[in-house]
FIDRENNU-291143 format. One record per residue (C-alpha): residue in three letters; x negated, y negated, z negated. Coordinates in steps of 0.02 Angstrom, whole numbers, padded with zeros to 5 digits, always signed. Example, Ala and Ser with C-alpha at 12.3 -4.5 7.8 and 13.67 -1.06 7.14 Angstrom:
ALA-00615+00225-00390 SER-00684+00053-00357 
//
This chain:
UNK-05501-02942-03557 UNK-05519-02966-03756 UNK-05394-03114-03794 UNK-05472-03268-03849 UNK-05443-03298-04024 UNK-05410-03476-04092 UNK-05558-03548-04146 UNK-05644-03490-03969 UNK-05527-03582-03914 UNK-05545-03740-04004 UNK-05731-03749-03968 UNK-05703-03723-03792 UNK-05600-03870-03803 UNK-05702-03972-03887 UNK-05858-03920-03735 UNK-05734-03978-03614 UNK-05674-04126-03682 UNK-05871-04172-03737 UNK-05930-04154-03535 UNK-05773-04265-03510 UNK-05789-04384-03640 UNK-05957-04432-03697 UNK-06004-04490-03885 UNK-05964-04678-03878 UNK-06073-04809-03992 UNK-05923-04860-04025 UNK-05907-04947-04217 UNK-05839-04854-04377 UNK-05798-04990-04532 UNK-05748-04936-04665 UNK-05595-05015-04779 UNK-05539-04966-04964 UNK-05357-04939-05007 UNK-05299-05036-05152 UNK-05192-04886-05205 UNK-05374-04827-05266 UNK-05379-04963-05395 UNK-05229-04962-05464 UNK-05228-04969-05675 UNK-05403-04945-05650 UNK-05508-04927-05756 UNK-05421-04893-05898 UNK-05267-04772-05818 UNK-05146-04883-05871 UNK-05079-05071-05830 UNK-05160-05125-05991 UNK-05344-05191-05944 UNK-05312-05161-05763 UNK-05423-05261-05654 UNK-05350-05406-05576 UNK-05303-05399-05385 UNK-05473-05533-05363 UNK-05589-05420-05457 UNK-05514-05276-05354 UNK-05550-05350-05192 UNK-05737-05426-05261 UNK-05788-05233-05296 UNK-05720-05171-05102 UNK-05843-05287-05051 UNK-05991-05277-05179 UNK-05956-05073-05131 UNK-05996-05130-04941 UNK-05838-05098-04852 UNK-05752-05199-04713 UNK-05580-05220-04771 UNK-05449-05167-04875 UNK-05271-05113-04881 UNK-05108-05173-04950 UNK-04942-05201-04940 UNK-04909-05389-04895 UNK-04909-05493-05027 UNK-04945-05690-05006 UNK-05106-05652-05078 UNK-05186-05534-04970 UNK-05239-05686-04818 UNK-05334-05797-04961 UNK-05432-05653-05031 UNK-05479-05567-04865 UNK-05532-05747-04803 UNK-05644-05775-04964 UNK-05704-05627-04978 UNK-05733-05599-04784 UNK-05646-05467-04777 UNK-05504-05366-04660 UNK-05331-05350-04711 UNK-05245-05194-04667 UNK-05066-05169-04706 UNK-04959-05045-04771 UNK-04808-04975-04771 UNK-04649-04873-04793 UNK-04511-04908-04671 UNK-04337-04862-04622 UNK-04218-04946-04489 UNK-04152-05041-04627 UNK-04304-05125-04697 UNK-04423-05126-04541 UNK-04389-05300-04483 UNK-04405-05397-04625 UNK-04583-05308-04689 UNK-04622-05338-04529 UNK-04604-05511-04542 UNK-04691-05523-04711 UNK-04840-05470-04635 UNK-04854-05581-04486 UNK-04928-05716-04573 UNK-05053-05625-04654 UNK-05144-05604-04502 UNK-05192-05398-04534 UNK-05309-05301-04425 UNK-05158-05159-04402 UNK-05022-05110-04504 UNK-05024-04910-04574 UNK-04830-04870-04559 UNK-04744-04711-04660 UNK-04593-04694-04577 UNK-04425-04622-04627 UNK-04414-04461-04740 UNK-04428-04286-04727 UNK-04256-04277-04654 UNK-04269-04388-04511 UNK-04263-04303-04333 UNK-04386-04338-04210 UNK-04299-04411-04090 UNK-04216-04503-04208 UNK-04411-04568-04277 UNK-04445-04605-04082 UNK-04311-04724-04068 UNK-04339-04820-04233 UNK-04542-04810-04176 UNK-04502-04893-04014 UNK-04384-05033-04110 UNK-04511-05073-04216 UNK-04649-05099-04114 UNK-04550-05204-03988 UNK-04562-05315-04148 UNK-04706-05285-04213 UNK-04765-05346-04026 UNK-04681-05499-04044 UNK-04753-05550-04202 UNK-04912-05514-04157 UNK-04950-05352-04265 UNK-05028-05177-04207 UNK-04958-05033-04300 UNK-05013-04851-04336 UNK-04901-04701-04374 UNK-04966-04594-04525 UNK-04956-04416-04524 UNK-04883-04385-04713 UNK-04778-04286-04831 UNK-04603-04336-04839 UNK-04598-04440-04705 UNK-04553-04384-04515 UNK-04726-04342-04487 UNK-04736-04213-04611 UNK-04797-04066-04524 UNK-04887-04035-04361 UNK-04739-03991-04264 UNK-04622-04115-04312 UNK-04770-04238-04272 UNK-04806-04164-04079 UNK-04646-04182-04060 UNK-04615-04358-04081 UNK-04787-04400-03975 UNK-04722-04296-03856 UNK-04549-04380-03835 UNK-04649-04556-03870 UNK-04742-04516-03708 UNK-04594-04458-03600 UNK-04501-04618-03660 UNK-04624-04756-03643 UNK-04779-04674-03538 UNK-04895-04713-03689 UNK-04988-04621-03800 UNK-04912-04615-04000 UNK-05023-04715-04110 UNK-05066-04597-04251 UNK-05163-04631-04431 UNK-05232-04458-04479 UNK-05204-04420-04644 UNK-05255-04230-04622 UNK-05234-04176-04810 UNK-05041-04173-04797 UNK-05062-04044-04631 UNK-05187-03939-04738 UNK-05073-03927-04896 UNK-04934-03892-04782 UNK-04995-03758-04692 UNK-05103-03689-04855 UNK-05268-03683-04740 UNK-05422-03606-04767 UNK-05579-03658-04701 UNK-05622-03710-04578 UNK-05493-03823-04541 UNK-05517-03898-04393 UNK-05468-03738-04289 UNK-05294-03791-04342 UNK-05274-03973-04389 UNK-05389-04010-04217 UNK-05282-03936-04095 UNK-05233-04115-04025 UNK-05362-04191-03999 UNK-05309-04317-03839 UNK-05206-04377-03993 UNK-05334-04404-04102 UNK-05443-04507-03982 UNK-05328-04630-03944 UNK-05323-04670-04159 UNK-05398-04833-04207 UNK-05354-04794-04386 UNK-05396-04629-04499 UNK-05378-04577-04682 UNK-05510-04474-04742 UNK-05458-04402-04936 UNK-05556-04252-04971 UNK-05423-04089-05003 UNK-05452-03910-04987 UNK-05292-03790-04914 UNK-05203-03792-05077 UNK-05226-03979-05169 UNK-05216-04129-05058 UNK-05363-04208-05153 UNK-05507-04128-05212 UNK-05667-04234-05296 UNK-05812-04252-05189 UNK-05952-04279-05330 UNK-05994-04157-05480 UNK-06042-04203-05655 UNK-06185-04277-05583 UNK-06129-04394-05453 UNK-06203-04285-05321 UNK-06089-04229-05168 UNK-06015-04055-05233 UNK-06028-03896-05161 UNK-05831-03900-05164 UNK-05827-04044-05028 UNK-05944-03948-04918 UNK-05794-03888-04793 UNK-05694-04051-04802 UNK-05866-04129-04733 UNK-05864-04024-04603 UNK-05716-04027-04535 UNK-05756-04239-04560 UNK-05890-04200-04444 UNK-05783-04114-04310 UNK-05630-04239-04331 UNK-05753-04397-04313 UNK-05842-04308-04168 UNK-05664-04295-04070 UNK-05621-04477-04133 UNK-05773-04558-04060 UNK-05747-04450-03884 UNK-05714-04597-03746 UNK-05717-04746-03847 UNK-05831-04881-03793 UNK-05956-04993-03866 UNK-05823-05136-03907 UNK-05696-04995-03986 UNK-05681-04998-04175 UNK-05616-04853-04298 UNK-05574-04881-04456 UNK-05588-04775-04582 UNK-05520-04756-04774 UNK-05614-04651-04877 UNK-05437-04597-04987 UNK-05426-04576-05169 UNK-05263-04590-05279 UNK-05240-04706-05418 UNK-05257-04626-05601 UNK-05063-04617-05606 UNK-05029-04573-05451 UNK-05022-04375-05460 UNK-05165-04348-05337 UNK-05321-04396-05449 UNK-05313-04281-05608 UNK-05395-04325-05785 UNK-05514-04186-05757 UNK-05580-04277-05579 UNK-05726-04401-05597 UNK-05686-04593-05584 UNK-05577-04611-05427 UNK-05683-04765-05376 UNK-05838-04693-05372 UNK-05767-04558-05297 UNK-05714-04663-05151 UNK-05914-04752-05118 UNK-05980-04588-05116 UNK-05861-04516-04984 UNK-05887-04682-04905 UNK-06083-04658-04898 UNK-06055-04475-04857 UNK-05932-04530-04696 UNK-06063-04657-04645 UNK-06204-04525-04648 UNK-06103-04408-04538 UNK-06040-04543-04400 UNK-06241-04583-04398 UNK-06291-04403-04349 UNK-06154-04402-04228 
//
């Protein structure tokens, strides 16, 4: 018998898993990271908008919520603006506990959590993961695990591993944020990419929380419009493999399950948007519009 290569593979997963788990109604809202906006418009600090103005265009731009790292300000402006709060971010066994504690009055939806560095072991990430949420518990706050560079998520394996010895320690499946572009640069895919970066997808369905920043194999952001405005031809296999990873997301959720989803861009300075890219904020309601479209059809 011919061996079955791994894409076959994947898709006979995915029939499988589709008998098993239907296509939930569940919800999809959408939230912008504040990261996006920052010295925007301008590239620079000088005539950067102020946090308020920031927050006004997330909504005016139709999304749900937003995310931030907590600062006092976050609760007033979600509450006027009527808006989520998501937090953010980077943690280590020294600093866990008090960010942690920053954030519980600020009331957010979930908290995205980088975690460590590129050094730290996996069972060494397991531990701290357990620690933390055994606090984050008793303040109150849900966290998610992003998969990212530099951090001890940094590659698939590392990744498995640590849901894998999450499970065997505490019976529970990891709570993951998908932030695919860091597997694809990683691993220097080609398309398509979901017969590697979708080979776990129980993993995937149990995520409340994904981050969706267009990247090809080789840059881990690409732009999604052209000159134009109009979705690029350039995006075409990042949509795809959108399609595939909200498809496996939305597998056995039900009607009162919500995803959330960032449509990713980096700030001006950040490294990932480049002068040649169009405006990262536009950027960022088209992807949004072009997410929407394909959760619709799904």
């Amino acid at each position: 018998m011919e061996p079955i290569g791994r894409a076959a593979r994947i898709d006979r997963l995915r029939k499988s898993s589709s008998a098993r788990h239907p296509v939930s109604k569940a919800t999809l809202k959408h939230f912008a990271s504040l990261w996006t906006l920052m010295d925007y418009p301008n590239g620079s600090a000088s005539g950067e908008w102020p946090m308020e103005k920031k927050v006004a265009a997330i909504k005016e731009a139709g999304f749900n919520g937003f995310q931030w790292a907590a600062l006092p300000e976050m609760k007033d402006l979600a509450e006027k603006y009527d808006l989520a709060f998501l937090g953010s971010c980077q943690t280590n066994a020294a600093n866990y506990a008090h960010i942690l504690r920053d954030f519980a009055p600020l009331n957010p939806i979930r908290i995205n959590v980088q975690l460590g560095n590129h050094a730290t072991q996996p069972d060494e990430a397991v531990d701290l993961w357990i620690a933390m949420n055994k606090e984050a518990s008793d303040l109150g706050l849900i966290l998610d695990l992003e998969t990212h560079r530099g951090t001890c998520t940094e590659t698939p394996e590392k990744t498995w591993k640590i849901a894998e010895l999450y499970a065997h320690k505490t019976g529970e499946m990891l709570r993951l944020n998908f932030d695919f572009s860091h597997f694809a640069v990683v691993k220097h895919l080609y398309p398509p990419y979901a017969d590697r970066l979708l080979d776990r997808p129980d993993l995937l369905r149990a995520t409340s929380q994904i981050h969706l920043r267009p990247f090809n194999g080789h840059h881990c952001e690409i732009p999604i419009t052209d000159s134009r405005g109009k979705i690029s031809g350039w995006a075409a296999s990042w949509l795809e493999f959108v399609k595939d990873a909200l498809t496996c997301c939305s597998e056995g959720k039900s009607s009162s399950d919500t995803l959330w989803a960032c449509p990713e861009f980096g700030a001006m300075t950040s490294g990932y948007w480049l002068p040649s890219f169009p405006d990262p904020w536009k950027d960022t309601i088209a992807a949004k519009q072009a997410i929407s479209e394909i959760w619709d059809k799904i």
